[in-house]
N, CA, C and O of each residue as an XYZ file, in Angstrom:
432
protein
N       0.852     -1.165      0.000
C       0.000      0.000      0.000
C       0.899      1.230      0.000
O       1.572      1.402      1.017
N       1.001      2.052     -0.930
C       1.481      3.599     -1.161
C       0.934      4.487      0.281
O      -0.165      4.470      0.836
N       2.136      5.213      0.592
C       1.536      6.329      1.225
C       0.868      6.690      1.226
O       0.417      6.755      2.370
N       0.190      7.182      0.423
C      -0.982      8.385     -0.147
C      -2.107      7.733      0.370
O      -2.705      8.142      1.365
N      -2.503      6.475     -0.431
C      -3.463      5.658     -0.076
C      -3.612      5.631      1.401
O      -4.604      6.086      1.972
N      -2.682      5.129      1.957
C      -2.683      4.785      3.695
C      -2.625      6.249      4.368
O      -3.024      6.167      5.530
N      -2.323      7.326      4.076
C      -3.035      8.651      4.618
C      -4.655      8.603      4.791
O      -5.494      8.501      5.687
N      -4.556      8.768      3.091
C      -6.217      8.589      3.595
C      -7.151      7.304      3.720
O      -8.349      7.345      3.443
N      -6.611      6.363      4.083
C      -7.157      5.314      4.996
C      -7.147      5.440      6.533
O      -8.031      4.933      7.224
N      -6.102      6.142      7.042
C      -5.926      6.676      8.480
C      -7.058      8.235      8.737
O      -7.612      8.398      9.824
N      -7.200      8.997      7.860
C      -7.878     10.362      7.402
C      -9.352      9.642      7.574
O      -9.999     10.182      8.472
N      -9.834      8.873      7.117
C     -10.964      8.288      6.389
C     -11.099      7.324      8.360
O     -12.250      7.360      8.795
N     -10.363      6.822      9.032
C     -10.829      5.481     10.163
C     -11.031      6.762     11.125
O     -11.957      6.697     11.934
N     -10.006      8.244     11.084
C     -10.668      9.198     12.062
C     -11.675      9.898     12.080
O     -12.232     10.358     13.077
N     -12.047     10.051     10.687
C     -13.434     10.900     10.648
C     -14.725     10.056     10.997
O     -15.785     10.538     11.395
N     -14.409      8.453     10.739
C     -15.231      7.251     11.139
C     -15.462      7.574     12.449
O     -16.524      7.919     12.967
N     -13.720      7.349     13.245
C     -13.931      7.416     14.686
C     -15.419      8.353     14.816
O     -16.609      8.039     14.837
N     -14.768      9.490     14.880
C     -15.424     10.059     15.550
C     -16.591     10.716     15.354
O     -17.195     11.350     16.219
N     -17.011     10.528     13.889
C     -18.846     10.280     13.931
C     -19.292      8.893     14.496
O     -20.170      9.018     15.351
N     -19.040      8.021     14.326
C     -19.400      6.732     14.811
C     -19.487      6.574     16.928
O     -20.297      5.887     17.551
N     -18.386      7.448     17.514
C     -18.493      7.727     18.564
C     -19.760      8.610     19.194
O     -20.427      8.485     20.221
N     -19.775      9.758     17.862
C     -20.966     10.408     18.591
C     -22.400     10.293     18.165
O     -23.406     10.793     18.668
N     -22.264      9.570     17.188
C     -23.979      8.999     16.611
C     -23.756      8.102     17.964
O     -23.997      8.903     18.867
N     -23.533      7.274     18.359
C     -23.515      6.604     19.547
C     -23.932      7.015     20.699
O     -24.758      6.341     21.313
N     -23.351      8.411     21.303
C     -23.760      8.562     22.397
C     -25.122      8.946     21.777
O     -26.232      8.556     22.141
N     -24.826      9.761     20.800
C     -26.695     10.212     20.589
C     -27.814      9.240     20.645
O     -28.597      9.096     21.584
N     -27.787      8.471     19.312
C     -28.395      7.168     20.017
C     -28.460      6.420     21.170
O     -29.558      5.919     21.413
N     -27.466      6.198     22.020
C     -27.902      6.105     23.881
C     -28.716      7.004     24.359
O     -29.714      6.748     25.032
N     -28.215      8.438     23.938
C     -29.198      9.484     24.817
C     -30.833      9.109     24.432
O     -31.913      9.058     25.021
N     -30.417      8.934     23.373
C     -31.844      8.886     22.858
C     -33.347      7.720     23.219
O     -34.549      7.798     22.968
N     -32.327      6.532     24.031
C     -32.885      5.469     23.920
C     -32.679      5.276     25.666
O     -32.867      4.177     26.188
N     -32.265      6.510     26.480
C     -32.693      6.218     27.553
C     -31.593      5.843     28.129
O     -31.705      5.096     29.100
N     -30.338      6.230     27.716
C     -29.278      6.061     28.499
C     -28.682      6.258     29.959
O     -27.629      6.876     29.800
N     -28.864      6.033     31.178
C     -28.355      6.362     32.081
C     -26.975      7.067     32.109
O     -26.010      6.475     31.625
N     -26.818      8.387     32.688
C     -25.561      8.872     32.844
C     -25.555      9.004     34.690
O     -26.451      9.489     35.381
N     -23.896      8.242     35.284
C     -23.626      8.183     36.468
C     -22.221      8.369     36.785
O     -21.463      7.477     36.406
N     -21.710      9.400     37.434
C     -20.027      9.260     37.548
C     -20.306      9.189     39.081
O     -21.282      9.288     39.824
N     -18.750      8.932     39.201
C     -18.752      9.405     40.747
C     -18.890     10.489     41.613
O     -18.223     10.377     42.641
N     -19.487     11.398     41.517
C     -20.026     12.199     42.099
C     -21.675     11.655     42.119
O     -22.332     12.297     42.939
N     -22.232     10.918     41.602
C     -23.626     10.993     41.498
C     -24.244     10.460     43.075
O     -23.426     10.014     43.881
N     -25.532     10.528     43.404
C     -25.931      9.974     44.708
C     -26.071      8.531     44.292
O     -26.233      8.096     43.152
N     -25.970      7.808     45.535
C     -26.679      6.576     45.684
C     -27.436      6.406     45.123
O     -27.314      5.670     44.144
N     -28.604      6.985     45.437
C     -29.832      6.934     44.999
C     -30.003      6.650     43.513
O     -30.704      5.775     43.004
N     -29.081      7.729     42.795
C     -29.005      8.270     41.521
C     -28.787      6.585     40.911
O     -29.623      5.973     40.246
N     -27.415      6.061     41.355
C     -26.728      4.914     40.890
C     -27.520      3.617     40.849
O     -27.685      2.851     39.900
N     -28.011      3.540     42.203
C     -29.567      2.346     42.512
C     -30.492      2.354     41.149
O     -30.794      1.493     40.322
N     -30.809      3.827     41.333
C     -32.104      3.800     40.124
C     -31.637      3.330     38.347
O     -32.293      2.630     37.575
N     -30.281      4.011     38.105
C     -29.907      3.240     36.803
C     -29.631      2.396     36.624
O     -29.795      1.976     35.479
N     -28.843      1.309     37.914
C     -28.773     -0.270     37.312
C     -30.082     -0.847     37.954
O     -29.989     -2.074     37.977
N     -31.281     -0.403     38.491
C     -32.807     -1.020     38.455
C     -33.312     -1.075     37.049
O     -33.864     -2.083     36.608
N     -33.103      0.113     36.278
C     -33.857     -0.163     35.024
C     -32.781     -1.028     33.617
O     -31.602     -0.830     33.322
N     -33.580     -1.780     33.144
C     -32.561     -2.417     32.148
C     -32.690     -1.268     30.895
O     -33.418     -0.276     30.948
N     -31.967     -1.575     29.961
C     -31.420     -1.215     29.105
C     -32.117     -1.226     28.150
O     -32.690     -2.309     28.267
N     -32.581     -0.640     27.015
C     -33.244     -0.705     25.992
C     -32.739     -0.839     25.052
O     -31.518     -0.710     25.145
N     -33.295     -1.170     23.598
C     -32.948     -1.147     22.558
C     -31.781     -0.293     21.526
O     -30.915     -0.476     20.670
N     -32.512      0.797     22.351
C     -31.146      2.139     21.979
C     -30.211      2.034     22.396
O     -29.207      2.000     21.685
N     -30.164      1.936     23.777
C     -28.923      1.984     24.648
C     -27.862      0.863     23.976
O     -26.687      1.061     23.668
N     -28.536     -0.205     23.863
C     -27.845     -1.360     22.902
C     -26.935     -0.906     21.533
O     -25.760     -1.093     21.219
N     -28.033     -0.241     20.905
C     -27.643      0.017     19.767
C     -26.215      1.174     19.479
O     -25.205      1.015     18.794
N     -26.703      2.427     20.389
C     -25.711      3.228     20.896
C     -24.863      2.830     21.334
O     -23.913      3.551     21.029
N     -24.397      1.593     22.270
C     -23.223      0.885     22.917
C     -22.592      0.446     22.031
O     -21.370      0.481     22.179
N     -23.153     -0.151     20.741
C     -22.280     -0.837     19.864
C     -21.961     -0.337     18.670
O     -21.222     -0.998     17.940
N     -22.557      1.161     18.171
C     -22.024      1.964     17.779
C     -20.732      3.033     18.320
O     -20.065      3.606     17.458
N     -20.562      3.160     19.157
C     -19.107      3.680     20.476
C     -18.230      2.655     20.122
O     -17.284      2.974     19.401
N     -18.349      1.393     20.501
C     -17.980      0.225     19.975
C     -17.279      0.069     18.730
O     -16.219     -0.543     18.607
N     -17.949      0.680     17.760
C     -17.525      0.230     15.932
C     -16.417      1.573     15.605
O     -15.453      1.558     14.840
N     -16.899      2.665     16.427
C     -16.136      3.730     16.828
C     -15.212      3.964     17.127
O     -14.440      4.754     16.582
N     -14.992      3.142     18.369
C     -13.783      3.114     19.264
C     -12.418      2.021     18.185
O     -11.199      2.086     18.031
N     -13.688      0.996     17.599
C     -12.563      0.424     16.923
C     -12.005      0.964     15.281
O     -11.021      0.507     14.698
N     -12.659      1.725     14.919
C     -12.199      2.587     14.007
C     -10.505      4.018     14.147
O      -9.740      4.590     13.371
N     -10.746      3.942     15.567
C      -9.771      4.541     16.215
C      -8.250      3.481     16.113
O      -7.074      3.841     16.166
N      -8.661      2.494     15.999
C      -7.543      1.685     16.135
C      -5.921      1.450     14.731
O      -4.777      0.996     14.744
N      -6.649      1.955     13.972
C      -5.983      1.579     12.087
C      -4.791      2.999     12.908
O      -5.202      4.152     12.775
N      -3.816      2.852     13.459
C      -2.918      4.530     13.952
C      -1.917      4.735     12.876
O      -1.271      4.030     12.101
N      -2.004      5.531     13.050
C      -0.630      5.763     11.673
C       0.872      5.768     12.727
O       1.916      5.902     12.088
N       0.988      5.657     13.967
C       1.982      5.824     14.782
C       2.998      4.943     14.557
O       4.118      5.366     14.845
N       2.920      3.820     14.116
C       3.659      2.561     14.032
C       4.498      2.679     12.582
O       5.219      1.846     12.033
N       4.122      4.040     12.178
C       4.817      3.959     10.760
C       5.562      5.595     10.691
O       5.225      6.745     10.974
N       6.583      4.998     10.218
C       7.883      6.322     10.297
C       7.310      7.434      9.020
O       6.579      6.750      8.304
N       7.347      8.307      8.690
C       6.718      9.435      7.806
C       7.654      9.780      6.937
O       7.489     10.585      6.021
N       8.586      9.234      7.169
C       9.715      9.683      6.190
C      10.684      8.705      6.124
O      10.670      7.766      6.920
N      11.961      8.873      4.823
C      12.988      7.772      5.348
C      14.048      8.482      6.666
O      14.738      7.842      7.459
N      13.934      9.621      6.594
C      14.746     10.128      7.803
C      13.836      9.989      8.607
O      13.199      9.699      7.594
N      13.052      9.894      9.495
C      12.080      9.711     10.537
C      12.547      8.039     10.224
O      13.187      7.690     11.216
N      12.480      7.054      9.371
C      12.926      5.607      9.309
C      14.332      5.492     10.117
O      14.534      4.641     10.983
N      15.309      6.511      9.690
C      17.092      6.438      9.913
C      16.875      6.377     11.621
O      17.294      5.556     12.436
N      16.081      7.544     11.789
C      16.077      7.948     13.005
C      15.575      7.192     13.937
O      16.066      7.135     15.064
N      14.533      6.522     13.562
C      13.753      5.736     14.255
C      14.486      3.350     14.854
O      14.310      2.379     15.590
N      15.186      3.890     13.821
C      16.261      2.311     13.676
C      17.840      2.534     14.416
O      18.559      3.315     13.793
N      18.368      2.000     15.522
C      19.301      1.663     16.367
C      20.334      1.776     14.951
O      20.133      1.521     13.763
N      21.575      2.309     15.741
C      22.868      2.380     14.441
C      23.201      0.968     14.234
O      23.757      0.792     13.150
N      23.000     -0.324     15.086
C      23.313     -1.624     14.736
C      22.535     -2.185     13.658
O      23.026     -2.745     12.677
N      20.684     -1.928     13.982
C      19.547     -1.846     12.521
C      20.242     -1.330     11.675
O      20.406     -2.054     10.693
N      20.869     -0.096     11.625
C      21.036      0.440     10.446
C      22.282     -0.415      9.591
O      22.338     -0.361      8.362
N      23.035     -1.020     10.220
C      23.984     -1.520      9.995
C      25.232     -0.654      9.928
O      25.920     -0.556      8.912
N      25.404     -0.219     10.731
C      26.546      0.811     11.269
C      27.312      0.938     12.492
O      27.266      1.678     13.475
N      27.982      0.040     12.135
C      28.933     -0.007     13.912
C      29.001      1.155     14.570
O      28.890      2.244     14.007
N      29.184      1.005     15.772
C      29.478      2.345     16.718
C      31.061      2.195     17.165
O      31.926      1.406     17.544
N      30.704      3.857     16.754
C      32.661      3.673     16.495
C      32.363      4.622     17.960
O      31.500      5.416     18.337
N      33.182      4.233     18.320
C      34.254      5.001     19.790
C      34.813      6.480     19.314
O      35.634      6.550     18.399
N      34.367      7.548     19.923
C      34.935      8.826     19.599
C      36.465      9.196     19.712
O      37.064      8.707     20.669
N      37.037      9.860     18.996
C      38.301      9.764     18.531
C      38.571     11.456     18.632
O      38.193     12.372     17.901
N      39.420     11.440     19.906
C      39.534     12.772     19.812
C      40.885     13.508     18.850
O      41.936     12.876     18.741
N      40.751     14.643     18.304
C      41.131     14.844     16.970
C      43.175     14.973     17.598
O      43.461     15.354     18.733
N      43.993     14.659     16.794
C      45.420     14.856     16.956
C      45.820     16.173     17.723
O      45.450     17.305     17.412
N      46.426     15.924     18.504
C      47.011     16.836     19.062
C      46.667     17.426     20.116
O      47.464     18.024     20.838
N      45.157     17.305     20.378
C      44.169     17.630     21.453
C      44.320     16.884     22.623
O      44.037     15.720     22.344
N      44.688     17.010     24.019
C      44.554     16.122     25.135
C      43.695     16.291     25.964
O      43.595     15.517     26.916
């Protein structure tokens, strides 16, 4: 696969991400989603795991889901250049011994 192509295959899995993340929550909100952090009361927390889950909430969960894994294709694992490659590979990878510094004649 060419660069170019795999830009915008990485361009193309983030704009996924992150409509796919937020049609999600929307669809939860929409379908009756419970929202609870830790700050919420007892009370608050009791009452959302009493009621089950609906259809939406389902649907919304596994859209976040298709989302979250759209996030995953990273372009991080790949060097951007061949100097970002040089740089990124040990002088032994590169096949380049490490020479011992040599201080110049005459210098003590």
């Amino acid at each position: 696969m060419n660069e170019r192509r795999q830009d915008r295959l990485f361009a193309i899995c983030g704009i996924a991400s992150a409509v796919l993340v937020h049609v999600g929550l929307f669809v939860g909100v929409a379908g009756g989603q419970a929202f609870v952090n830790l700050g919420s009361s007892p009370a608050k927390v009791a009452h959302a795991l009493a009621n089950p889950a609906g259809t939406g909430v389902w649907v919304g969960a596994y859209l976040d889901l298709l989302g979250y894994g759209a996030f995953l294709p990273s372009p991080s694992g790949r060097p951007r250049s061949s100097v970002a490659a040089s740089l990124a590979l040990s002088p032994v990878q590169q096949g380049r011994a490490m020479r011992p510094s040599v201080s110049p004649r005459g210098a003590c």
